[in-house]
C-alpha positions as CSV (number, residue, x, y, z in Angstrom):
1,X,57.8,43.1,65.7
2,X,59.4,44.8,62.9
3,X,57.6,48.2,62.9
4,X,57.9,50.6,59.4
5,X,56.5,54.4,58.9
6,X,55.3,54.2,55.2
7,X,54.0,55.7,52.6
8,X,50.9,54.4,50.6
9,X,48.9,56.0,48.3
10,X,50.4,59.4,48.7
11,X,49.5,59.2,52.7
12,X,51.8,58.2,55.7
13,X,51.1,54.7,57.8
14,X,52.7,53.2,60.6
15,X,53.2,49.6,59.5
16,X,54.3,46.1,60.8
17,X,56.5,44.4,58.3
18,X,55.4,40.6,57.9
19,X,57.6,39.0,55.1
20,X,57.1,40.4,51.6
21,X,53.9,42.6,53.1
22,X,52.8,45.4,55.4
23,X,49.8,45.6,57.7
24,X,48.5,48.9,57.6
25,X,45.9,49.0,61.2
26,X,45.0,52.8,60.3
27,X,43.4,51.3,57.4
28,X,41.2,49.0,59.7
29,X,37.7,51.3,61.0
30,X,38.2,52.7,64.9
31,X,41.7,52.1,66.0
32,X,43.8,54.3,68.2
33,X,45.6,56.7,66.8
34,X,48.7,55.4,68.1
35,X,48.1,52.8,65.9
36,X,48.9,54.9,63.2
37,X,52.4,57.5,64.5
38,X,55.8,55.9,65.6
39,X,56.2,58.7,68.2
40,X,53.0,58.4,69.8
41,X,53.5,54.2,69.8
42,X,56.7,54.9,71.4
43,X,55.4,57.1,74.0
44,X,52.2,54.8,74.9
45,X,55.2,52.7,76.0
46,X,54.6,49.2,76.9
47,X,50.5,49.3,77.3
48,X,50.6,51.0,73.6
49,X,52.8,48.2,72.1
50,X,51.1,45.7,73.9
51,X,47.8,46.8,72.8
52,X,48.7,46.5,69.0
53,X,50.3,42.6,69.4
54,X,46.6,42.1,70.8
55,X,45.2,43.6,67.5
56,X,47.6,42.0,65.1
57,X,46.5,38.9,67.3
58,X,42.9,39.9,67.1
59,X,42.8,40.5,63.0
60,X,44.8,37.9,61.3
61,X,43.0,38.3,57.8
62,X,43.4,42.1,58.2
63,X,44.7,43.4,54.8
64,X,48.0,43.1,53.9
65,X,50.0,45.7,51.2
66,X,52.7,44.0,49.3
67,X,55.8,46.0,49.6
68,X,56.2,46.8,46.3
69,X,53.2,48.9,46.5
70,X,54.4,51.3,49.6
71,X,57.7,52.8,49.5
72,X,59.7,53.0,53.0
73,X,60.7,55.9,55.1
74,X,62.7,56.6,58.3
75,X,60.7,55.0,61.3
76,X,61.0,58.1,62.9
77,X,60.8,60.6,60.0
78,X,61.1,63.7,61.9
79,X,62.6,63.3,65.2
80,X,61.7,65.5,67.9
81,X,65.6,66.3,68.6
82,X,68.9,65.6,67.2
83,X,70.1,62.1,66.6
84,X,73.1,61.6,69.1
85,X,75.9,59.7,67.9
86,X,79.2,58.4,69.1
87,X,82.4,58.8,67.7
88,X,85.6,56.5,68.2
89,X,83.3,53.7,69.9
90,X,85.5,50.2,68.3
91,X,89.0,50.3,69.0
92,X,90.0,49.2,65.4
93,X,88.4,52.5,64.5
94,X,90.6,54.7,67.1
95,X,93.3,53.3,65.7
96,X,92.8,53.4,61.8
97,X,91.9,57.2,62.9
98,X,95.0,57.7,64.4
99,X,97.1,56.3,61.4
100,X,95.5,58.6,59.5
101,X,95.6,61.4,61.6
102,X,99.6,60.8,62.6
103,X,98.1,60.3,65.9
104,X,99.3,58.9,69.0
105,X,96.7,55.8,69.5
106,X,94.7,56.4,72.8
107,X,91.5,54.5,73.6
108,X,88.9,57.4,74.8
109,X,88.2,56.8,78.5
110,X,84.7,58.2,78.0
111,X,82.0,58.2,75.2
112,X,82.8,60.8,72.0
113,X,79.6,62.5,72.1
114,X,77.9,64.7,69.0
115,X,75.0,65.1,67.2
116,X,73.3,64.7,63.7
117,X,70.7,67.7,62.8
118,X,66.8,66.0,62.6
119,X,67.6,67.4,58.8
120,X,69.9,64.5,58.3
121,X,67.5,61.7,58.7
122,X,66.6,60.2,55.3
123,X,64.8,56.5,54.2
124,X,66.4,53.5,54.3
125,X,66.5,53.1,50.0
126,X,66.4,56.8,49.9
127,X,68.8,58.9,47.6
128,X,71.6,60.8,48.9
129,X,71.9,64.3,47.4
130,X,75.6,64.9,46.5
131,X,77.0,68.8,45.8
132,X,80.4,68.6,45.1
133,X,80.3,72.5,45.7
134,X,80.2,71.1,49.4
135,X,82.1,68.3,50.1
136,X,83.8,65.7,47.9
137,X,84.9,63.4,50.8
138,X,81.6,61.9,51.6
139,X,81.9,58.4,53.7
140,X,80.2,55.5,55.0
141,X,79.7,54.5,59.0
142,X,77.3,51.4,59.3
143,X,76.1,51.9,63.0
144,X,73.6,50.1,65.2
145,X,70.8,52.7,65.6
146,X,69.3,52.3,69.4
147,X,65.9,53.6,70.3
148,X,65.1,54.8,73.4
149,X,61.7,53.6,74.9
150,X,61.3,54.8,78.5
151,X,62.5,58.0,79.2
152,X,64.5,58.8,82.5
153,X,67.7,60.8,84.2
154,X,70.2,59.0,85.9
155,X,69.5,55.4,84.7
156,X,71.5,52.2,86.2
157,X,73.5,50.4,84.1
158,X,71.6,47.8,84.9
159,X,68.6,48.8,84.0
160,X,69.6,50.3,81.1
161,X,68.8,48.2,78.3
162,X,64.9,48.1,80.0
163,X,64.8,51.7,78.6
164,X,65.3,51.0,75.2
165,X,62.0,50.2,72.6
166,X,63.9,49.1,69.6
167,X,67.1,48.8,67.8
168,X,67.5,50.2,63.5
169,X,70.2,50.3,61.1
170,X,72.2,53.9,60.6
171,X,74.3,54.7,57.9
172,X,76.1,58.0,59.7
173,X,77.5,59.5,56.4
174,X,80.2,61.9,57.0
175,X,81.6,65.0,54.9
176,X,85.2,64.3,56.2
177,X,86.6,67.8,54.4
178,X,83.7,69.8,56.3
179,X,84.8,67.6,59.5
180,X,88.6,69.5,59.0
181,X,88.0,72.4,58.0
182,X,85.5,73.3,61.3
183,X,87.2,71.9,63.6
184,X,84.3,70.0,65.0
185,X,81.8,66.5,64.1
186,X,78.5,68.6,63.7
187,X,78.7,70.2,60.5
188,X,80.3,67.2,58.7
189,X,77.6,65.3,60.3
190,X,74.7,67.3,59.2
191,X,74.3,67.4,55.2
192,X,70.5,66.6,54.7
193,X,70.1,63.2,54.0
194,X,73.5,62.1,55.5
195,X,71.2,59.8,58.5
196,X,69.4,56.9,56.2
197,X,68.1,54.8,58.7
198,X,65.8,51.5,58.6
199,X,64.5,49.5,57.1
200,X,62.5,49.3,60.3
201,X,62.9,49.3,64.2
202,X,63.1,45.7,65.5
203,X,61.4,45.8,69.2
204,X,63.5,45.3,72.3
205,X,62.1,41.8,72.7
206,X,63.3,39.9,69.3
207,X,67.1,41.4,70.3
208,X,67.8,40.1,73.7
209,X,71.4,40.8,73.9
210,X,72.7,44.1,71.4
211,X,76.2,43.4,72.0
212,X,76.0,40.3,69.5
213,X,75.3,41.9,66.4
214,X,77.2,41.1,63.5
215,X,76.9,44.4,61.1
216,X,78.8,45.4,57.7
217,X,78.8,47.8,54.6
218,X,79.6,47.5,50.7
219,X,80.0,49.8,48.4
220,X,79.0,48.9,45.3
221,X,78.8,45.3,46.2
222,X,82.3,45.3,48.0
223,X,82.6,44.9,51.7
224,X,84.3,47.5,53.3
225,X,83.4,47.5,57.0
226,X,82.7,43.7,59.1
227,X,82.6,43.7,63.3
228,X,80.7,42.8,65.5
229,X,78.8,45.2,67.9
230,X,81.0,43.0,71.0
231,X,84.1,45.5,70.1
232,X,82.0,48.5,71.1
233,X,84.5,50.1,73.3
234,X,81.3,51.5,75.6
235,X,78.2,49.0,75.1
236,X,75.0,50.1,74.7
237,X,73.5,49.8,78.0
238,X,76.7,52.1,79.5
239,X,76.3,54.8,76.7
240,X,72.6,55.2,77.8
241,X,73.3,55.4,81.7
242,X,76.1,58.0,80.6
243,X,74.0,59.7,78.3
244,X,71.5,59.7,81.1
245,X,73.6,61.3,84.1
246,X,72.0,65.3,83.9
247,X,70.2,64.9,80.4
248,X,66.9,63.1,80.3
249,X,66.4,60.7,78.0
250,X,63.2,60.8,76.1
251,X,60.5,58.3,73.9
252,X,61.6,58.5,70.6
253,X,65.5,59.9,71.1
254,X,67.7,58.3,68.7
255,X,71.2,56.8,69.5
256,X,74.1,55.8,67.2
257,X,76.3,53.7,69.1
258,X,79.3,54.1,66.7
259,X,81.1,52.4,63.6
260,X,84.0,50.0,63.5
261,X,87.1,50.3,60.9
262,X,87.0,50.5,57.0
263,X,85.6,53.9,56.8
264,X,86.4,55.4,53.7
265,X,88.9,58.3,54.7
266,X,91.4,56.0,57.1
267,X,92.4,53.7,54.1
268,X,95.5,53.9,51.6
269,X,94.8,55.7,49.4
270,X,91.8,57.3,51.3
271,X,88.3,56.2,49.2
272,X,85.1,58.4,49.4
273,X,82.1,58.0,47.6
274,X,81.1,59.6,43.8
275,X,77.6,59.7,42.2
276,X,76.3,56.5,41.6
277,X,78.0,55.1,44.2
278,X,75.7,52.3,46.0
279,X,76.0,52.0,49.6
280,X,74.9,49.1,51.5
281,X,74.4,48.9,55.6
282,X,73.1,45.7,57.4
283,X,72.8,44.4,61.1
284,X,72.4,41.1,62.1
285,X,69.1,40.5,63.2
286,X,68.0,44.2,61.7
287,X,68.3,44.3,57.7
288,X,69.7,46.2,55.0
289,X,69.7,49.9,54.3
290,X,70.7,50.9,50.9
291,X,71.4,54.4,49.5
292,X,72.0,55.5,46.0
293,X,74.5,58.7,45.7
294,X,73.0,61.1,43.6
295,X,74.4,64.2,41.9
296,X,72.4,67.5,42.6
């Protein structure tokens, strides 16, 4: 299932995305309220999920809302805790990096680990707001967005990939000048709006294997980022047992897993985006996010 958070008629829906429509159950009489909150879908776990494939089963003439008529958010709107995110994660991206940064090229030996604030998180046609008062190097990361299902501490490698409810597109937009000047990733990371995510979260089930994932970005129509999520130096199901190891993962918690070369700030001469600027983010089997940069 392709699940969306939505808004129609000036009130928030979850949704199940079905070609050009949306079904809307909270707009069907007596259904759970899960039916109706990402979160609390997520945290019903399988039963939860389960329970609304028998509904969709149950109503197939239920009411459908073109999507023209709703306008898309963030699956998870307001996450309960920081997005976590992973830096350096392709090796083509370590090493553009280090050219840039007149660096000695040296693969991390374990995941690059910070945060985005729950501010960040923005829709997936959303505008970004852009105050050159602070930052003018604002650039592009298209990253496979994973979406933890099951919570747990300690979880086996193995068993890792059980754990996860869904997989989403991120665009991890970076102030690269705020990134120098602290010294660290968080407060580059953390401009409101700089986490568009969507267009939807794609269930566990319809992406068997997360480590064959074509994904890309354009700018204005021109491609400046193609991998594949294979080159991810840690895959997914290791970053969530290491995540795992003395932090509990929770229902809900979102992970970036990382962005592969062509970012804006490694290239010669370095490119960052301006107002008006159009930036596109798609993953195979996922979709397209596309944000707008917009002058405040």
């Amino acid at each position: 299932m392709r699940l969306v958070t939505c808004n129609y008629q000036q009130k928030h829906y979850l949704g199940i995305s079905k070609g050009d429509d949306v079904v809307l159950p909270a707009l069907s009489a007596k259904v759970p309220p899960h039916f109706n909150n990402m979160l609390a879908l997520i945290e019903g776990g399988a039963a939860a999920l389960a329970e609304l494939r028998q509904w969709l089963d149950e109503h197939p003439d239920h009411r459908q809302i073109p999507k023209d008529q709703i306008r898309l958010l963030a699956p998870i709107p307001r996450p309960r805790k920081n997005i976590m995110a992973l830096g350096w994660n392709y090796a083509d991206h370590v090493e553009e990096s280090a050219q840039a940064f007149k660096r000695d090229l040296k693969l991390p030996e374990h995941p690059v680990v910070f945060t985005k604030s729950v501010t960040t998180v923005n829709g997936p046609y959303d505008d970004f707001p852009y105050d050159k008062h602070l930052s003018t190097q604002i650039d592009w990361e298209v990253e496979l967005g994973v979406i933890i299902g099951r919570g747990d501490r300690g979880i086996p490698i193995k068993e890792a990939l059980d754990h996860v409810f869904g997989y989403t597109v991120i665009n991890d937009i970076s102030a690269r000048d705020l990134q120098s000047r602290h010294r660290q990733f968080f407060m580059g990371k953390s401009l409101d709006g700089s986490c568009p995510m969507g267009p939807w979260i794609v269930t566990r089930d319809e992406i068997p294997n997360p480590q064959e994932l074509d994904l890309c970005s354009r700018v204005n129509g021109e491609l400046k980022q193609q991998s594949n999520t294979r080159h991810q130096i840690f895959d997914v199901a290791t970053t969530l047992s290491i995540l795992s190891q003395g932090m509990t993962l929770e229902p809900g918690d979102i992970i970036a897993t990382g962005t592969p070369s062509g970012v804006g700030f490694a290239r010669t001469p370095p490119e960052f985006l301006h107002p008006d600027d159009v930036v596109e983010c798609e993953v195979q089997g996922i979709g397209t996010i596309r944000n707008r940069i917009v002058a405040v």
